[in-house]
C-alpha positions as CSV (number, residue, x, y, z in Angstrom):
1,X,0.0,0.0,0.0
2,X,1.6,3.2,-1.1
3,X,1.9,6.0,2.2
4,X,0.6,9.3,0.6
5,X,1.5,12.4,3.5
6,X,-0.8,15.3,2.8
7,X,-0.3,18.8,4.6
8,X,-3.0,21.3,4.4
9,X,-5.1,18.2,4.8
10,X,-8.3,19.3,7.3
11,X,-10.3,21.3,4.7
12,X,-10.4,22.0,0.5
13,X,-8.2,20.3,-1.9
14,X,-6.3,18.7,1.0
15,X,-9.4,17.1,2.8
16,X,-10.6,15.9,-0.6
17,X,-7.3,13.9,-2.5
18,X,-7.0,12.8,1.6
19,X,-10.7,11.1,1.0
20,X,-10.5,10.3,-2.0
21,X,-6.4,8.8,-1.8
22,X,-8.0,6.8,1.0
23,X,-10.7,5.1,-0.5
24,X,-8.4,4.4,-3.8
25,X,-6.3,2.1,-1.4
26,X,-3.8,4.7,0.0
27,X,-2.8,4.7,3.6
28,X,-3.0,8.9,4.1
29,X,-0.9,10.4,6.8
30,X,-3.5,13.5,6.9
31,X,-1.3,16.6,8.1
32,X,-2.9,19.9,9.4
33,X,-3.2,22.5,12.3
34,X,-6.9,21.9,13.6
35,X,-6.9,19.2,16.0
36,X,-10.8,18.3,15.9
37,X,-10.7,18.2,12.2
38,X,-7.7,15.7,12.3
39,X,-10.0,13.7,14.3
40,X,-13.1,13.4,12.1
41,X,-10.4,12.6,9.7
42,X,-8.6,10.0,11.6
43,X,-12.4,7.9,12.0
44,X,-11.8,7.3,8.4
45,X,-10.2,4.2,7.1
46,X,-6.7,4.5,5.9
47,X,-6.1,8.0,7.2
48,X,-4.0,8.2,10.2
49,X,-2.8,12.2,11.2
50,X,-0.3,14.5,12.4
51,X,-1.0,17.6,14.0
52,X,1.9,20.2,13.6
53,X,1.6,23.9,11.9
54,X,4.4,24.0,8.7
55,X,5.2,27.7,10.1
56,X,7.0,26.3,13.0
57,X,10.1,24.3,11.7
58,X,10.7,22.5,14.7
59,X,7.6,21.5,15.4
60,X,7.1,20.2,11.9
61,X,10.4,18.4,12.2
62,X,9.2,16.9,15.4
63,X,6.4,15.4,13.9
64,X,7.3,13.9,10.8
65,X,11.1,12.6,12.2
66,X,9.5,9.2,12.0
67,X,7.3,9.6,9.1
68,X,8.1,7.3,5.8
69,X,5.8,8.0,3.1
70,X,6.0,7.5,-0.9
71,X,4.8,10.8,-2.1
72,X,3.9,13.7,-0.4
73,X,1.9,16.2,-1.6
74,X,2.6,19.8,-0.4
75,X,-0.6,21.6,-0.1
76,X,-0.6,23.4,3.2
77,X,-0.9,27.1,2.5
78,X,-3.0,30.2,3.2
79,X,-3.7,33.6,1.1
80,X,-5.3,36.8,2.2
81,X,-8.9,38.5,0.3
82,X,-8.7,42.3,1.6
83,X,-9.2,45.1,-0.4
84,X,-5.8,47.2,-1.9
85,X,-6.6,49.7,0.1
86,X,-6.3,47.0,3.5
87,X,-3.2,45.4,2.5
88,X,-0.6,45.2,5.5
89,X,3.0,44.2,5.7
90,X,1.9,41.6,8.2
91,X,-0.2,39.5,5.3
92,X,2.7,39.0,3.7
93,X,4.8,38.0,6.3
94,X,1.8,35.1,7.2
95,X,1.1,33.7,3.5
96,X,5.0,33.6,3.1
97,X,5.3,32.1,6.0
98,X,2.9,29.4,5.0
99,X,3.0,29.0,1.4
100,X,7.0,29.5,0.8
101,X,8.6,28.6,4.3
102,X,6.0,26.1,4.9
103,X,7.0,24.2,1.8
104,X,10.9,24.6,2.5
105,X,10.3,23.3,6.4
106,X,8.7,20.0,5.3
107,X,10.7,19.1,2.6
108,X,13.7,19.6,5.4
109,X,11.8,17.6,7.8
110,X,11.1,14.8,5.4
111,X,14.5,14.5,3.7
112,X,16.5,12.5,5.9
113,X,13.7,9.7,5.5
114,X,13.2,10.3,1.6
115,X,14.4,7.7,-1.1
116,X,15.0,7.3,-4.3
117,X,11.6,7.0,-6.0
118,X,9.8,9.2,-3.6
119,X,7.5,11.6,-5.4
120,X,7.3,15.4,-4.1
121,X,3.9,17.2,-4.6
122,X,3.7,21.0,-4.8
123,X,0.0,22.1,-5.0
């Protein structure tokens, strides 16, 4: 059974291929921030979870030291709707964080387990 880890996995695209990967056969290693989510997830079969926020790179190295997966799809990410006039410095900083940093902290986390063959997703 291929291991499919999926970040950004408790709502939208993420919640879905997680669903959908799991009823294809996949075992899912569902990644995301919200707790209670992860849990509705987790009652699924095939879906087991991992709670860490992909901001925070030693929290997300702390929770997927042990993880061995065979593709991981990179989905975790956040944007901002204000109007022009609203935009702050501070947006930036927090969809950065998420959708560039994020990335770069997993794929750190997850290359000392990676091997030849893996697959990396970037959605």
């Amino acid at each position: 059974m291929k291991r499919l880890l999926i970040t950004g996995a408790t709502s939208g695209i993420g919640e879905a291929v997680a669903l959908l990967a799991a009823q294809l056969g996949y075992s899912v290693i569902a990644c995301g921030r919200n707790a209670d989510k992860l849990a509705v997830l987790a009652q699924q079969p095939n879906i087991s979870t991992c709670q860490f926020d992909v901001t925070d790179l030693a929290q997300t190295q702390a929770a997927l030291a042990n993880v061995q997966c065979d593709i991981a799809l990179l989905n975790a990410g956040t944007c901002e709707y204000v109007d022009i006039d609203d935009i702050e410095p501070a947006m930036f900083e927090r969809v950065f964080a998420a959708n560039v940093f994020g990335v770069i902290n997993v794929i750190k986390a997850l290359s000392p387990n990676l091997q030849s063959g893996n697959k990396l997703v970037f959605v």
